[in-house]
BALOBA-1460 file (C-alpha; in Angstrom, 3 decimals):
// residues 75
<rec num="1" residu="x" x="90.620" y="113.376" z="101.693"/>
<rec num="2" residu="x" x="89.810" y="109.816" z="102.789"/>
<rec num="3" residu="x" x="88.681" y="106.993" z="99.882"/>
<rec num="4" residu="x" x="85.336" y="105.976" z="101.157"/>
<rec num="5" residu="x" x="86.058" y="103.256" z="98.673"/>
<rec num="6" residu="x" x="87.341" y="99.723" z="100.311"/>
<rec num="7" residu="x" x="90.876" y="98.920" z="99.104"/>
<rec num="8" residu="x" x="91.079" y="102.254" z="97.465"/>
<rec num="9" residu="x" x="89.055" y="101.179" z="94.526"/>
<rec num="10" residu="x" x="88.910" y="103.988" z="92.415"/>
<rec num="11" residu="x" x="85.679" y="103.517" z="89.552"/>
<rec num="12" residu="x" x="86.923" y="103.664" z="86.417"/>
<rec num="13" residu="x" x="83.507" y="105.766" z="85.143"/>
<rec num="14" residu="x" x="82.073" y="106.621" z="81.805"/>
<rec num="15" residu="x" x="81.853" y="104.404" z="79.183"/>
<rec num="16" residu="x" x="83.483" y="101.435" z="79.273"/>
<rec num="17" residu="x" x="82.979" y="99.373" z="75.738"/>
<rec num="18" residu="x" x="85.423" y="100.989" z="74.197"/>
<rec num="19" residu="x" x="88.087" y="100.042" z="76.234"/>
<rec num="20" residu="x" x="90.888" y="97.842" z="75.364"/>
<rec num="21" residu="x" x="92.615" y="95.348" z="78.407"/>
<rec num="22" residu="x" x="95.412" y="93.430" z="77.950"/>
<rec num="23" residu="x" x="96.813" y="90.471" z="80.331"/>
<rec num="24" residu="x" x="100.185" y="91.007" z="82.162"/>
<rec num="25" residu="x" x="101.748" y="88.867" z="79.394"/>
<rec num="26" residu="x" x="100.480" y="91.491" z="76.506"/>
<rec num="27" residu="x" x="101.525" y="94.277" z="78.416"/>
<rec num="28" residu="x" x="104.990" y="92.929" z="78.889"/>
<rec num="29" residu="x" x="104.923" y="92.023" z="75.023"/>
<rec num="30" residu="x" x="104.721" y="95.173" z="73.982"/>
<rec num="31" residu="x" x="106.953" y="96.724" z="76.303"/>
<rec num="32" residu="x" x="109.686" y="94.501" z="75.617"/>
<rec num="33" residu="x" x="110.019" y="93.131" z="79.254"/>
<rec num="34" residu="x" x="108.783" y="90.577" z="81.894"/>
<rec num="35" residu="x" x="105.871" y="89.734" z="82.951"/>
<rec num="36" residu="x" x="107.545" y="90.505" z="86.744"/>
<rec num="37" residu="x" x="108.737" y="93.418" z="85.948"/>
<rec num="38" residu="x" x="104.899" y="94.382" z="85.032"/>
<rec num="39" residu="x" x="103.657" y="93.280" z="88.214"/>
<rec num="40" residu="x" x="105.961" y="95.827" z="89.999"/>
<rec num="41" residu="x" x="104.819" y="98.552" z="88.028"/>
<rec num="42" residu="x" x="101.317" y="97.670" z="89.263"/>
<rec num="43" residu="x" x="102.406" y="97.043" z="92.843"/>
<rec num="44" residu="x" x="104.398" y="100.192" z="93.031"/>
<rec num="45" residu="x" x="101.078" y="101.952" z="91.383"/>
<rec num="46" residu="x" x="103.382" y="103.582" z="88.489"/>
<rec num="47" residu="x" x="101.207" y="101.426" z="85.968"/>
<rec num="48" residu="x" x="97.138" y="101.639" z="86.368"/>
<rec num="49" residu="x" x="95.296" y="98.103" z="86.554"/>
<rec num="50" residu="x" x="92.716" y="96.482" z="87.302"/>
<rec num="51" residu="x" x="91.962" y="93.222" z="89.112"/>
<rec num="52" residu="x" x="89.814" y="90.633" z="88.332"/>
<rec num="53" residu="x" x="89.917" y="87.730" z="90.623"/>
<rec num="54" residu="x" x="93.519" y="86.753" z="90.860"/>
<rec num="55" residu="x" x="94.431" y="88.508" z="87.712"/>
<rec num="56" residu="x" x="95.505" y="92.184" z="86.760"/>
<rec num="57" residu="x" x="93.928" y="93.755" z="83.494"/>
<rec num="58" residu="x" x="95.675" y="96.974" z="82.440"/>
<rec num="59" residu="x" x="93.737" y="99.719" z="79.689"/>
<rec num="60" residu="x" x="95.984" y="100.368" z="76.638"/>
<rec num="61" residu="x" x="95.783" y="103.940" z="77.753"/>
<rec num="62" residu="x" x="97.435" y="103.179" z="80.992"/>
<rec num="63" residu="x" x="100.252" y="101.580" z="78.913"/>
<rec num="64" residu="x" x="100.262" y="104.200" z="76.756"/>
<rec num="65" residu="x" x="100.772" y="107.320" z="79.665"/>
<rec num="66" residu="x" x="102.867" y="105.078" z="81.596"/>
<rec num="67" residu="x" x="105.347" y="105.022" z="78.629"/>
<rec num="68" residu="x" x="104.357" y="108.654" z="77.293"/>
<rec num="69" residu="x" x="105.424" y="109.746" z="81.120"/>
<rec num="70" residu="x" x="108.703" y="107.263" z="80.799"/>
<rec num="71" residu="x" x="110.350" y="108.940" z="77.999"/>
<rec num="72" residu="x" x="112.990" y="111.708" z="78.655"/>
<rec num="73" residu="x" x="115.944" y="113.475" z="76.740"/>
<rec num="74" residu="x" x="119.404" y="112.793" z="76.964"/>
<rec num="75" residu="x" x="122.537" y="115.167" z="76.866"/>
């Protein structure tokens, strides 16, 4: 199925005041990492974002299943 939507802009839906973004700089606060390496998460589409302008905003629930979806058992 094609995205009628240009850029494949996907609407977010629902309610949206209860939703938390944080900058590129937050997001790679909290996960312990740089800023670039947060920008290739959203470029590679691992990490969910959205883009205002020039600038990405990602939902503390993408962070959160990105890094609930990262996590795996050793030996």
């Amino acid at each position: 199925m094609v995205d009628p939507s240009p850029g494949g802009v996907r609407p977010i839906g629902g309610n949206l005041s209860n939703v938390n973004f944080l900058t590129v700089a937050e997001v790679a606060a909290v996960m312990r990492v740089s800023k670039m390496s947060v920008y290739r998460l959203i470029h590679a589409g691992e990490l969910e974002a959205v883009r205002f302008g020039r600038s990405f905003r990602v939902t503390e629930k993408a962070v959160d299943a990105y890094l609930k979806g990262s996590y795996y058992e050793t030996g």
